[in-house]
N, C-alpha and C positions, 0 to 999 in steps of 0.2 A: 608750609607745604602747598599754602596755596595759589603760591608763585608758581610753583614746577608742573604744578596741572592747570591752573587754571590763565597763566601767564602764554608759558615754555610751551603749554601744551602737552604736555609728557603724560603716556596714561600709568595711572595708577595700577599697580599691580597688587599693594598686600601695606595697611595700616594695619601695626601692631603697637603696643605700650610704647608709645613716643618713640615710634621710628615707621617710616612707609620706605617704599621699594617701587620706584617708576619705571616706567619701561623705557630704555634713551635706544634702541637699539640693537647693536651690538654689543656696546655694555649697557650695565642698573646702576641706577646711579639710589644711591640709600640716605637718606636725611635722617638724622637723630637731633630730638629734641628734648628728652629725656638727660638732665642732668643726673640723672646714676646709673645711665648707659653704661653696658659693659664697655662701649666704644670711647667713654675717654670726653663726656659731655656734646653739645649740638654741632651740629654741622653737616656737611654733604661728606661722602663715599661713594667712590669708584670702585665696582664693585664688576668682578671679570666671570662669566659662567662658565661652569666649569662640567666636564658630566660625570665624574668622579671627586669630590670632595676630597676625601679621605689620601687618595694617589697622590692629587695635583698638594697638597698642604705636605705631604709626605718629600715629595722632588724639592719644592722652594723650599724649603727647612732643610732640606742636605743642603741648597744652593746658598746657604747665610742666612737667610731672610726669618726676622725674627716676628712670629704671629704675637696680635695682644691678645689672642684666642684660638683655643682649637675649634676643630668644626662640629659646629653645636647646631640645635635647632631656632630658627629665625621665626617661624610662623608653619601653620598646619590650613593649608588649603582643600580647597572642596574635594579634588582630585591627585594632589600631592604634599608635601612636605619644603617648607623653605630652607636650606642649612646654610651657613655662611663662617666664614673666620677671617677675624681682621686679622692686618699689619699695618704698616708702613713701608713710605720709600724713602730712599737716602734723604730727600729733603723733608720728610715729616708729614707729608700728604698722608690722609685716611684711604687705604685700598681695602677693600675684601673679595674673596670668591665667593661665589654666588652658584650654588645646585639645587634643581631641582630632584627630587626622589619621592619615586612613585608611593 
């Protein structure tokens, strides 16, 4: 993780049980390092914000798109809640949405 902040530059936004959530922008980009991750073992995630969880996981689930999770909670911040739900894309890349809720 200490590539992504202290390399990349990227700010941290929320270390949780072996996984953090950087700020890249316009997307978060999420690192698990936790080999009993719901997420499937280590690595980075592309990770989309969304301002409904629930809607947007609702639409790409009609649209095919198969989650390795519903949208659950990621982390409980000072002033809100982190929820998130992986998938994948056709070639196997780690994606999730990313909500905040108040």
């Amino acid at each position: 993780m200490g590539f992504y902040r202290d390399v990349l530059g990227l700010p941290l936004l929320v270390e949780s049980g072996g996984s953090a959530v950087f700020d890249g922008g316009p997307v978060r980009l999420l690192l698990l390092t936790s080999a009993g991750d719901a997420h499937d073992g280590s690595g980075a995630m592309v990770s989309f914000d969304v301002e409904e969880i629930e809607g947007a996981y609702e639409r790409l689930t009609a649209s095919g798109v198969a989650f390795e999770s519903g949208p659950h909670l990621l982390a409980r911040m000072a002033d809100h809640e982190l929820w998130t739900a992986a998938f994948r894309d056709p070639d196997g890349n780690r994606l999730a949405l990313l909500c905040r809720k108040p």
